[in-house]
Biopython code that builds the backbone (N, CA, C, O; Angstrom):
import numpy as np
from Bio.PDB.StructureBuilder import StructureBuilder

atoms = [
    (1, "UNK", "N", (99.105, -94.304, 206.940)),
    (1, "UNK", "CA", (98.680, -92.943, 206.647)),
    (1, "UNK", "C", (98.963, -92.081, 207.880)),
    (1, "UNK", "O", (98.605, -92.412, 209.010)),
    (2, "UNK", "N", (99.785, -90.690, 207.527)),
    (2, "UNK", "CA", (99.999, -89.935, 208.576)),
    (2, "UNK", "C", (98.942, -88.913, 208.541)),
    (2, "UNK", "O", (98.452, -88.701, 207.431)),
    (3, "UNK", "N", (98.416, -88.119, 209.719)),
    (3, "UNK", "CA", (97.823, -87.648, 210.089)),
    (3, "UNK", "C", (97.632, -86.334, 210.854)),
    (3, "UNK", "O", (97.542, -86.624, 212.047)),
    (4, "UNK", "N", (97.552, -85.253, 210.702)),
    (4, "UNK", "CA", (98.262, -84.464, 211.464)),
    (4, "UNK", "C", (96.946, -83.207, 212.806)),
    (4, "UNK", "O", (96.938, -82.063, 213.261)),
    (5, "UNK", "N", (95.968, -84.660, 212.864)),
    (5, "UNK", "CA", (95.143, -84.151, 214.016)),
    (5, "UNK", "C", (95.243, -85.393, 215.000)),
    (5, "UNK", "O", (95.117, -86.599, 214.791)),
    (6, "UNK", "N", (95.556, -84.553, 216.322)),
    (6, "UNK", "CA", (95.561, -85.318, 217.278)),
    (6, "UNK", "C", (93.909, -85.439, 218.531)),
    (6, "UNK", "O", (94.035, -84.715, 219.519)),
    (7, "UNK", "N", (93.341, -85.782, 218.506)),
    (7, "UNK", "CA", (92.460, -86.053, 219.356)),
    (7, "UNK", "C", (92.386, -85.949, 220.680)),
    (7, "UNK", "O", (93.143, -86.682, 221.316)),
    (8, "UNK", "N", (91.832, -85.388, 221.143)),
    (8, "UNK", "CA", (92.067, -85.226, 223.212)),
    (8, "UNK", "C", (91.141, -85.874, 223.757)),
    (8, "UNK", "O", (89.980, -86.036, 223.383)),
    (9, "UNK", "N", (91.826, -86.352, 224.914)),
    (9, "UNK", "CA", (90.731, -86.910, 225.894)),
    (9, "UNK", "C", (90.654, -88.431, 225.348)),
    (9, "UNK", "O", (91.555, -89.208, 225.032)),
    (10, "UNK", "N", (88.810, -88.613, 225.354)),
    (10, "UNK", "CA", (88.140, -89.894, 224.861)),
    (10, "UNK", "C", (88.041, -89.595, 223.455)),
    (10, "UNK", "O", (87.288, -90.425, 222.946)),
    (11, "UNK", "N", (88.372, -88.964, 222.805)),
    (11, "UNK", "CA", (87.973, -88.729, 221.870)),
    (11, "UNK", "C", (88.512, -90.021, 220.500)),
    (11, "UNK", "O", (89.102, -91.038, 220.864)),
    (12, "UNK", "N", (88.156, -89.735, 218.735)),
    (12, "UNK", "CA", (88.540, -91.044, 218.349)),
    (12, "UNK", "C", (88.435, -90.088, 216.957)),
    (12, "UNK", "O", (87.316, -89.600, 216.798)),
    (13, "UNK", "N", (89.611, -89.692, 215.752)),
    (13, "UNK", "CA", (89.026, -89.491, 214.844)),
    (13, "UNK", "C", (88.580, -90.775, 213.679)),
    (13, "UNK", "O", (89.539, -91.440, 213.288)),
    (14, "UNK", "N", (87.259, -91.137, 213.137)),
    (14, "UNK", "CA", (87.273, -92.118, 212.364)),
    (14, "UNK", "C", (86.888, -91.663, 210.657)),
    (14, "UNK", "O", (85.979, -90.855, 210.468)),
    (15, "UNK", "N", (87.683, -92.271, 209.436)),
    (15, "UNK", "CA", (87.444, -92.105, 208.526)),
    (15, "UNK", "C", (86.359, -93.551, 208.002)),
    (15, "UNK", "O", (86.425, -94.776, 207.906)),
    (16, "UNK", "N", (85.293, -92.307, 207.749)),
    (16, "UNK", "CA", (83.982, -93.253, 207.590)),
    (16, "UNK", "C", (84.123, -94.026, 206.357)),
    (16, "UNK", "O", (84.807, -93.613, 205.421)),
    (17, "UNK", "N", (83.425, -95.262, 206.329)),
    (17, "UNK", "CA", (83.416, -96.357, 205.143)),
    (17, "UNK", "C", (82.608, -95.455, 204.305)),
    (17, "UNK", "O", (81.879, -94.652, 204.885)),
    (18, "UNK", "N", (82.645, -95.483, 202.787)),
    (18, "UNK", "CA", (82.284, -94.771, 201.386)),
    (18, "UNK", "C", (81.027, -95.349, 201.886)),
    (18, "UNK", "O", (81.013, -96.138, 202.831)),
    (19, "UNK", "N", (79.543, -94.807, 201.009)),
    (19, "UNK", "CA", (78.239, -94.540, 201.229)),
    (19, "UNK", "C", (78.179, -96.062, 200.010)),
    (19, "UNK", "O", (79.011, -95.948, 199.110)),
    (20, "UNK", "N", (77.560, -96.994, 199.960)),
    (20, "UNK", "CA", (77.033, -97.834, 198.826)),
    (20, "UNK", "C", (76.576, -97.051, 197.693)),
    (20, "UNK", "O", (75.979, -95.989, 197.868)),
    (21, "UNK", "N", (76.832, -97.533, 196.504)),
    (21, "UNK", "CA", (76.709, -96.541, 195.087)),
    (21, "UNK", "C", (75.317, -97.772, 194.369)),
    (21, "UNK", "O", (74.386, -97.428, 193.640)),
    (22, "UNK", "N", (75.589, -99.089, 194.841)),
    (22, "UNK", "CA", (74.232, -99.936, 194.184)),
    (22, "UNK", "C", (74.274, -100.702, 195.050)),
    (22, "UNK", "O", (75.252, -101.077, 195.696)),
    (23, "UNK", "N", (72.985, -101.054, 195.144)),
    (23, "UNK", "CA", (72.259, -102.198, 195.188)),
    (23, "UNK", "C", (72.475, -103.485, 195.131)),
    (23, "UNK", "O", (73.070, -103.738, 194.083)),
    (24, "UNK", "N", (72.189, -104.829, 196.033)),
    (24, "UNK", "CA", (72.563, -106.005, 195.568)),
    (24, "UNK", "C", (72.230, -106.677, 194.448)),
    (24, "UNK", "O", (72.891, -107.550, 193.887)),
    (25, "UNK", "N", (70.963, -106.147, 194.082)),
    (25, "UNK", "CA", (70.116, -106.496, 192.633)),
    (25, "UNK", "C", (71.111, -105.665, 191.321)),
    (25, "UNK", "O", (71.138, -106.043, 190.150)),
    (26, "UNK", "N", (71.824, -104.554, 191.843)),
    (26, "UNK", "CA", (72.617, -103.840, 190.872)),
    (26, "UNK", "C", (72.483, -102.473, 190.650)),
    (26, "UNK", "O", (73.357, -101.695, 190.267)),
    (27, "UNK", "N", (71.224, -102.222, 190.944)),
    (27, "UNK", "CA", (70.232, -101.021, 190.917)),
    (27, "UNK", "C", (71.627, -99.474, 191.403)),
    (27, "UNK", "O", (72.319, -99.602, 192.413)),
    (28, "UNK", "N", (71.703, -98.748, 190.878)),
    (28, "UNK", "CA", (72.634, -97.406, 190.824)),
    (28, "UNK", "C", (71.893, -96.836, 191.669)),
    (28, "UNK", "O", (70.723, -96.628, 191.347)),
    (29, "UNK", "N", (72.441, -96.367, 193.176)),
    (29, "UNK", "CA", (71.673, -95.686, 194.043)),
    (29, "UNK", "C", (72.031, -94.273, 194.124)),
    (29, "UNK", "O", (73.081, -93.915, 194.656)),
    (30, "UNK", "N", (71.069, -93.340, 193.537)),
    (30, "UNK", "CA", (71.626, -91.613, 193.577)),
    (30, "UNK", "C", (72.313, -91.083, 194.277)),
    (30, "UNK", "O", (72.476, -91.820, 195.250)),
    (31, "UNK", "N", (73.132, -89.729, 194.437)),
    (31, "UNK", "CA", (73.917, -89.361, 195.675)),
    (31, "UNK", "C", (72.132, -89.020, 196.872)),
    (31, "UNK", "O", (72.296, -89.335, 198.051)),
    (32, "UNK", "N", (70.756, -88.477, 196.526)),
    (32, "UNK", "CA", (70.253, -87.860, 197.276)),
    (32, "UNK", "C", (69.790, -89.020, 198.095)),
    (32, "UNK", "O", (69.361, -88.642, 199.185)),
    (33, "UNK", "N", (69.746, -90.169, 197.936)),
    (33, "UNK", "CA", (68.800, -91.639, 198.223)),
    (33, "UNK", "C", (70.247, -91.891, 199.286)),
    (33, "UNK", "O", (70.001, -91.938, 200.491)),
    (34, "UNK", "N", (71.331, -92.008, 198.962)),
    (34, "UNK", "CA", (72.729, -92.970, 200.140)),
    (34, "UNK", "C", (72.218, -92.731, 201.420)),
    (34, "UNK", "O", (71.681, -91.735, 201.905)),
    (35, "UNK", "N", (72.478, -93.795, 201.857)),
    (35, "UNK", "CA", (72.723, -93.766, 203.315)),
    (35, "UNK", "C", (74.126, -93.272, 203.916)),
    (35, "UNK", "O", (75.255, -93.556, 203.517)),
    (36, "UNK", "N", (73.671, -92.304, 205.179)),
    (36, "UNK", "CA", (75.155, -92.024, 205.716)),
    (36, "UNK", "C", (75.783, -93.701, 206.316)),
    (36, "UNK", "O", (75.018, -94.550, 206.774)),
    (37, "UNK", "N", (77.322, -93.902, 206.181)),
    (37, "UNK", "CA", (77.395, -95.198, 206.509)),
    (37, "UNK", "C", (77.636, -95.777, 208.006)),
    (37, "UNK", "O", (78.820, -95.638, 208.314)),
    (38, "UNK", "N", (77.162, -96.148, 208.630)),
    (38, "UNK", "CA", (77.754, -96.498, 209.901)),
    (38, "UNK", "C", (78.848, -97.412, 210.527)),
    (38, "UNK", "O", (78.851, -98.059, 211.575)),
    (39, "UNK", "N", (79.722, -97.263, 209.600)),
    (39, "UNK", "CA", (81.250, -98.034, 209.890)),
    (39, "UNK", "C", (82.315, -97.073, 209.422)),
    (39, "UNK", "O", (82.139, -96.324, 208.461)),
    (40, "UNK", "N", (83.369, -97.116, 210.095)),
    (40, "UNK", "CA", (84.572, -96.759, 209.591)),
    (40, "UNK", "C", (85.961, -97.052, 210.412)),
    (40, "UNK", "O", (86.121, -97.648, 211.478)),
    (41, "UNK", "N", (86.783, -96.508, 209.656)),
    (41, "UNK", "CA", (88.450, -97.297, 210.486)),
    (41, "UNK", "C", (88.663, -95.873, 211.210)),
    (41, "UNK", "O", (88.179, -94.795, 210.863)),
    (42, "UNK", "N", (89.480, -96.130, 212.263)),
    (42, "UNK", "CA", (90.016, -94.924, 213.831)),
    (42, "UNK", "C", (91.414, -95.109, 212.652)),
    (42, "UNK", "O", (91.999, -95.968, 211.992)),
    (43, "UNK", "N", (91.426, -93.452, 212.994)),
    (43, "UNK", "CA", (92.844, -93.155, 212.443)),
    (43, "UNK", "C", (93.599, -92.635, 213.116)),
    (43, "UNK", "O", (94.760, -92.515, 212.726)),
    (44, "UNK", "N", (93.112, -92.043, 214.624)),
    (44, "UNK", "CA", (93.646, -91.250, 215.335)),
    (44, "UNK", "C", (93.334, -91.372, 216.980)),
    (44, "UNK", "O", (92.283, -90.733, 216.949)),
    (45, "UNK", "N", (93.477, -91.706, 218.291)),
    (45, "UNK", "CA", (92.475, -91.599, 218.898)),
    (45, "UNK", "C", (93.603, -90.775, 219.987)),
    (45, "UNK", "O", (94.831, -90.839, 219.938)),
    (46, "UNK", "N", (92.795, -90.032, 220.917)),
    (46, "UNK", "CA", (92.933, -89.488, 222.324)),
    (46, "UNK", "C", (93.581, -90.340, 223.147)),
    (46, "UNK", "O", (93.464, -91.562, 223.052)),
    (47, "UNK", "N", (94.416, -89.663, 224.142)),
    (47, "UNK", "CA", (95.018, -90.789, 225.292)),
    (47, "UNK", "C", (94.116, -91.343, 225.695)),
    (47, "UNK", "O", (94.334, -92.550, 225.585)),
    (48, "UNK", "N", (92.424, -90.999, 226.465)),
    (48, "UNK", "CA", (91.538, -91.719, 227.146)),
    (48, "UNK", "C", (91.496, -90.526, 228.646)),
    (48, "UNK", "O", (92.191, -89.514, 228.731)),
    (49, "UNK", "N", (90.804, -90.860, 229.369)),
    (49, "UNK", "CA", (90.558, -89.782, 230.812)),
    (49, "UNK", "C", (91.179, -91.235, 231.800)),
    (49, "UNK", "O", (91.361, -92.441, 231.639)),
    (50, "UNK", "N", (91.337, -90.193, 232.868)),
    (50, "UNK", "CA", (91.711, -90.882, 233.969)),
    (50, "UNK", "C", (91.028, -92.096, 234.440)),
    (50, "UNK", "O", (91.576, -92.989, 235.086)),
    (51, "UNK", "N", (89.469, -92.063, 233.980)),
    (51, "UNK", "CA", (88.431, -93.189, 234.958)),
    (51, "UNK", "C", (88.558, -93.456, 233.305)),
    (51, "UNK", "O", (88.935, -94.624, 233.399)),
    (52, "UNK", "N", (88.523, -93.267, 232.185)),
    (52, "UNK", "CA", (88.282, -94.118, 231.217)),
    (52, "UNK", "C", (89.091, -94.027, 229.948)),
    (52, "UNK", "O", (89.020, -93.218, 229.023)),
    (53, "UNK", "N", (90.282, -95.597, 230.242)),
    (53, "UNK", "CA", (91.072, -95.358, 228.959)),
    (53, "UNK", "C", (90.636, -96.019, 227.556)),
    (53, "UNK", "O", (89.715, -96.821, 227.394)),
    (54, "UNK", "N", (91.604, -95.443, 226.469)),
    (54, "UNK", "CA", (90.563, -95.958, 224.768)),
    (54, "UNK", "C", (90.596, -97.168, 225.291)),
    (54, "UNK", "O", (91.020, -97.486, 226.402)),
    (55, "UNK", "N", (90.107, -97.886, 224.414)),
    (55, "UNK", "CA", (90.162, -99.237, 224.068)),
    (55, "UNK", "C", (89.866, -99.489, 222.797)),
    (55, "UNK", "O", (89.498, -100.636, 222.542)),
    (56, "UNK", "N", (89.946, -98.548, 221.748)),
    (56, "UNK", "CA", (89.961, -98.761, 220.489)),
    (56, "UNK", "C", (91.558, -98.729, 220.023)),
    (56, "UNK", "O", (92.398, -98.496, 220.892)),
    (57, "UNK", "N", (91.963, -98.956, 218.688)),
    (57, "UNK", "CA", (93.152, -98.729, 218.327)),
    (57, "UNK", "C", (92.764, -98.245, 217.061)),
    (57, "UNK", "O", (91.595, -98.292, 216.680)),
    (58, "UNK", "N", (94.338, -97.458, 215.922)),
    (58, "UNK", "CA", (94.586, -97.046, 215.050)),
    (58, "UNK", "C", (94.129, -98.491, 214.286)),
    (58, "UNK", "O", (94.650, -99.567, 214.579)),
    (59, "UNK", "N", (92.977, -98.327, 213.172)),
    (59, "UNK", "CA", (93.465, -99.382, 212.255)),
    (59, "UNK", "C", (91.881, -100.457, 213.017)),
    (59, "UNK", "O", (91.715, -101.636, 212.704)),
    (60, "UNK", "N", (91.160, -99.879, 213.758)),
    (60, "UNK", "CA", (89.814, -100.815, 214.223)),
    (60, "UNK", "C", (88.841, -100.312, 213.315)),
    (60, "UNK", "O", (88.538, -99.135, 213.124)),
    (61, "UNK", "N", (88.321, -101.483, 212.700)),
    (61, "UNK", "CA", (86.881, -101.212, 212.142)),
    (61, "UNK", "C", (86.128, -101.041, 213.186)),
    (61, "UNK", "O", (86.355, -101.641, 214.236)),
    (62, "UNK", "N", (84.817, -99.933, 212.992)),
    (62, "UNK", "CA", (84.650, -99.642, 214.041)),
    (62, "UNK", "C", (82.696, -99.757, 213.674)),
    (62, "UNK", "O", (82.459, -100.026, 212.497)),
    (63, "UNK", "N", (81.703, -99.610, 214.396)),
    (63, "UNK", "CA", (80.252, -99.555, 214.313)),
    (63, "UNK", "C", (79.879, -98.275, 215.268)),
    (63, "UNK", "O", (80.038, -98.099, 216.476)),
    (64, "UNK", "N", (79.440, -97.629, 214.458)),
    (64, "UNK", "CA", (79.051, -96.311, 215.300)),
    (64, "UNK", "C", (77.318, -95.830, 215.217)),
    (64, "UNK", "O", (76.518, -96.434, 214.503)),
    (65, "UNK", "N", (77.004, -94.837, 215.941)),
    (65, "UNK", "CA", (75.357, -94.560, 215.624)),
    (65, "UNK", "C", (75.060, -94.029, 214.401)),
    (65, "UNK", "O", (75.869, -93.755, 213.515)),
    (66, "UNK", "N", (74.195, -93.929, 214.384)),
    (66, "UNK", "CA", (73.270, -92.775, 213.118)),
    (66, "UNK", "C", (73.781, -90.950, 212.894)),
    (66, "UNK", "O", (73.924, -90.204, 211.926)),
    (67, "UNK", "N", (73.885, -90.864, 213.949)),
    (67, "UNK", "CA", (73.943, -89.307, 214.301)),
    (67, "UNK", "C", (75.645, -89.066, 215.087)),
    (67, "UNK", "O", (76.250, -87.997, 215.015)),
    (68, "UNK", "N", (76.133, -90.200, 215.743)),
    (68, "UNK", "CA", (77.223, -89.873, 216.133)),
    (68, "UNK", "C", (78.234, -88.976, 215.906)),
    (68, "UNK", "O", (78.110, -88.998, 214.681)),
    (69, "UNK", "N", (79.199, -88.148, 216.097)),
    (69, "UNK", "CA", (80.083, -87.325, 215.957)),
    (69, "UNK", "C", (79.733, -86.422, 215.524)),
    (69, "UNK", "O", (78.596, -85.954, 215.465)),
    (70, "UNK", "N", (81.543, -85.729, 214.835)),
    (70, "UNK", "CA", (80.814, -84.474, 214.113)),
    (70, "UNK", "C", (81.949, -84.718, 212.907)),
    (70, "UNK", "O", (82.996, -85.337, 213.093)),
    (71, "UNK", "N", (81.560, -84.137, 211.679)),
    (71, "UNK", "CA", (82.008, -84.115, 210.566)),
    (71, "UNK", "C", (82.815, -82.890, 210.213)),
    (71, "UNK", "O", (82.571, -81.688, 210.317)),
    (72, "UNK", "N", (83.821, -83.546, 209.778)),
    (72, "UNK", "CA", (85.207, -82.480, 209.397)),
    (72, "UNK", "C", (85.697, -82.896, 208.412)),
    (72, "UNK", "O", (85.853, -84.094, 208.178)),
    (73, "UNK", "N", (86.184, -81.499, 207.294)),
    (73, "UNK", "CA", (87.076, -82.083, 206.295)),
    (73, "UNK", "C", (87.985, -81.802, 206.503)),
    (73, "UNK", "O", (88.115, -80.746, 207.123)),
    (74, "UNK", "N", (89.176, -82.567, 206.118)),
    (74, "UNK", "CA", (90.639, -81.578, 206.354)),
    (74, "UNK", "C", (91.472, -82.569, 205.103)),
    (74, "UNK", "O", (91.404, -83.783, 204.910)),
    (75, "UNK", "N", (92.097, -81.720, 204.525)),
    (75, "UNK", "CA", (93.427, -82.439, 203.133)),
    (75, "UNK", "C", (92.635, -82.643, 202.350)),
    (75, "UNK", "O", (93.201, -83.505, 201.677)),
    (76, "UNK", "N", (91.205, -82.406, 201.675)),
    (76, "UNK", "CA", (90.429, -83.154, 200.447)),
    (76, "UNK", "C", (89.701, -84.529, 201.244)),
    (76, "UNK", "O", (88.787, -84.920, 200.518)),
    (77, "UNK", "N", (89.802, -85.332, 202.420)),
    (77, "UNK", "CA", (89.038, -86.431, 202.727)),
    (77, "UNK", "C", (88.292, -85.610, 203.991)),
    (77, "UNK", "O", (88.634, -84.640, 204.668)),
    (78, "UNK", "N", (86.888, -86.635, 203.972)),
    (78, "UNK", "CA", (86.144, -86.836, 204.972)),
    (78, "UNK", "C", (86.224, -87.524, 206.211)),
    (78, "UNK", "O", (86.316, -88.747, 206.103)),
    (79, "UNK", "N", (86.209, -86.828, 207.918)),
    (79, "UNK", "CA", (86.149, -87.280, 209.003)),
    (79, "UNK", "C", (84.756, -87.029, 209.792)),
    (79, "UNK", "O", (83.772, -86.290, 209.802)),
    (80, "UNK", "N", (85.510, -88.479, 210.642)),
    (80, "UNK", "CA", (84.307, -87.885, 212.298)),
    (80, "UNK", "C", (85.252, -87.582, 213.090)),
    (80, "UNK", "O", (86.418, -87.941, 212.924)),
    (81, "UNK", "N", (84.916, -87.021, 213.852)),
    (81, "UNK", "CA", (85.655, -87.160, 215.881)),
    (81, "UNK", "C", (84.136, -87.411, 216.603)),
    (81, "UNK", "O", (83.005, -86.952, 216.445)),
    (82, "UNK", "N", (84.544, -88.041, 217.159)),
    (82, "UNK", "CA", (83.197, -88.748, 218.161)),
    (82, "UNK", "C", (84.136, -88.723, 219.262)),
    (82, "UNK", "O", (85.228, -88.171, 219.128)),
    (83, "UNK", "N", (83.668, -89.475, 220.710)),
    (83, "UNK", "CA", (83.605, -89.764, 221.614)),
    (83, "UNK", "C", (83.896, -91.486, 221.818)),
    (83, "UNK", "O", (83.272, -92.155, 220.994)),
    (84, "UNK", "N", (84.579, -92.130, 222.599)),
    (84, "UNK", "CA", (84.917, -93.336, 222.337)),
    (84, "UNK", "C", (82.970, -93.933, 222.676)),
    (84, "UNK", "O", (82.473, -94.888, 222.078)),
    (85, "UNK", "N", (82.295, -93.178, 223.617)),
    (85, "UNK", "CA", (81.183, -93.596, 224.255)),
    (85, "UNK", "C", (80.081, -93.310, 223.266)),
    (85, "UNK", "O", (78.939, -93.180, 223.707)),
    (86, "UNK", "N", (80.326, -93.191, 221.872)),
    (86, "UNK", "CA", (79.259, -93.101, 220.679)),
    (86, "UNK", "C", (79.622, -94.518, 219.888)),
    (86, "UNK", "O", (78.830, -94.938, 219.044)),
    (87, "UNK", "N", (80.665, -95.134, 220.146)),
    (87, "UNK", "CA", (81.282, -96.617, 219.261)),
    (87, "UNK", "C", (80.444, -98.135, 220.141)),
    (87, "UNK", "O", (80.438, -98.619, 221.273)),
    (88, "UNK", "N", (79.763, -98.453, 218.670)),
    (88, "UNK", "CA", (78.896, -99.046, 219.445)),
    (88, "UNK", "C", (79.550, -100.792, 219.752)),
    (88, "UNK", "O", (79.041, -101.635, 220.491)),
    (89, "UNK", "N", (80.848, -100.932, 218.884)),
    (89, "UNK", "CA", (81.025, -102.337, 218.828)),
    (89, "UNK", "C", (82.725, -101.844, 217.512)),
    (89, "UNK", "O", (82.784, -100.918, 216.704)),
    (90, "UNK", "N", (83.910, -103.022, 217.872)),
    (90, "UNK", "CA", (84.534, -103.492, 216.694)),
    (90, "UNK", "C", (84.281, -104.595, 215.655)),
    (90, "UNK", "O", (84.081, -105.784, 215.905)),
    (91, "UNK", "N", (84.303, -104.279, 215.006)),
    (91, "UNK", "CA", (83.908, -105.394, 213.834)),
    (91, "UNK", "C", (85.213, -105.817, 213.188)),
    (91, "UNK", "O", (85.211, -106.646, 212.278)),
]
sb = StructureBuilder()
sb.init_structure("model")
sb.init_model(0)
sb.init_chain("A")
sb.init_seg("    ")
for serial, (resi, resn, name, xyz) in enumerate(atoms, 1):
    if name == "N":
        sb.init_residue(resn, " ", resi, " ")
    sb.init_atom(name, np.array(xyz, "f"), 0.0, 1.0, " ", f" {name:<3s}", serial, name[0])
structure = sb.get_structure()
């Protein structure tokens, strides 16, 4: 997938994993009840700063906070751009 935002700095854009729609029991979970999700794949990231380069790549599942980044739409899909220093772990 091409992309046509580039990221500066530390920065990382990630397209977040879809919100769960049910339950393991099966149970249909409303749009107002979802949880925002805390995973998604880097589609884009920043060169890195001088004292600190990425260490993520295009294509990392990624574990991020609760509140991390900020939310952007662009083409019809949903993004973050965060900070590489909001990624809490690759999975």
């Amino acid at each position: 997938m091409s992309i046509n935002i580039k990221p500066l700095a530390d920065r990382v854009l990630v397209e977040p994993a879809p919100a769960e729609t049910t339950t393991a029991s099966g149970l249909i979970i409303p749009d107002s009840a979802k949880e925002k999700p805390l995973t998604g794949t880097v589609v884009a990231v920043g060169k890195g700063t001088k004292d600190e380069p990425i260490t993520v790549k295009v294509g990392d599942t990624i574990l991020y906070g609760k509140y991390a980044g900020t939310e952007l739409a662009f083409e019809g899909n949903d993004y973050l751009i965060m900070r590489e220093s909001d990624i809490f772990a690759i999975i």
